[in-house]
N, C-alpha and C positions, 0 to 999 in steps of 0.2 A: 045705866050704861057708863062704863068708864070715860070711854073717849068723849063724852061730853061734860065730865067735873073740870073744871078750871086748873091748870097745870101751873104749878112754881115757875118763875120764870128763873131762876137758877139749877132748875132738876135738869140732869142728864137728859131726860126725855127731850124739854124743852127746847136745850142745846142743839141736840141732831136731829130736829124738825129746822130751826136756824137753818143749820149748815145744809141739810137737805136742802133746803127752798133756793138756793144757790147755785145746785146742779145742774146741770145741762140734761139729766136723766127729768129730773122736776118739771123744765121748762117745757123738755119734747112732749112730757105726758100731758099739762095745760096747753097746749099746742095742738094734740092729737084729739082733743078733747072737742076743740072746735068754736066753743065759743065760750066768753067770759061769763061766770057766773059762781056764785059759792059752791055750786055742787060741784064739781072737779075739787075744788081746794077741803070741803068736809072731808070726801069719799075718801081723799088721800090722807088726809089725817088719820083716818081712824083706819085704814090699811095700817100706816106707818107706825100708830101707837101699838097695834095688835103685835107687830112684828119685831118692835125694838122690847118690849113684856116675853113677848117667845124668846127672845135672842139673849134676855136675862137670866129667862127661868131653862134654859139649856146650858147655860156657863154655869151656873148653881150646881147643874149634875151631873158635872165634870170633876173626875177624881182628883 
């Protein structure tokens, strides 16, 4: 599974998982989540990596 190889900390990828963890959309979702633990922060990773791969490979197929 991808979202669990180890990520360049200079990749794009890497960067807007950074900037994500910053947002206020990040924080209400560990928030809503209810309690402290690694699964809120995995789940969301590997949402976030599926979606920023989707958000590449849709610019690619763009005329």
């Amino acid at each position: 599974m991808p979202e669990q190889t180890p990520v360049d900390r200079e990749s794009p990828l890497w960067n807007a998982w950074v900037a994500y963890q910053q947002t206020e959309d990040y924080l209400n979702t560990l928030n809503w989540y209810g309690k402290p633990s690694q699964a809120p922060e995995s789940t969301l990773w590997a949402a976030f990596a599926a979606g920023f791969r989707f958000g590449l490979d849709d610019r690619r197929q763009e005329p």
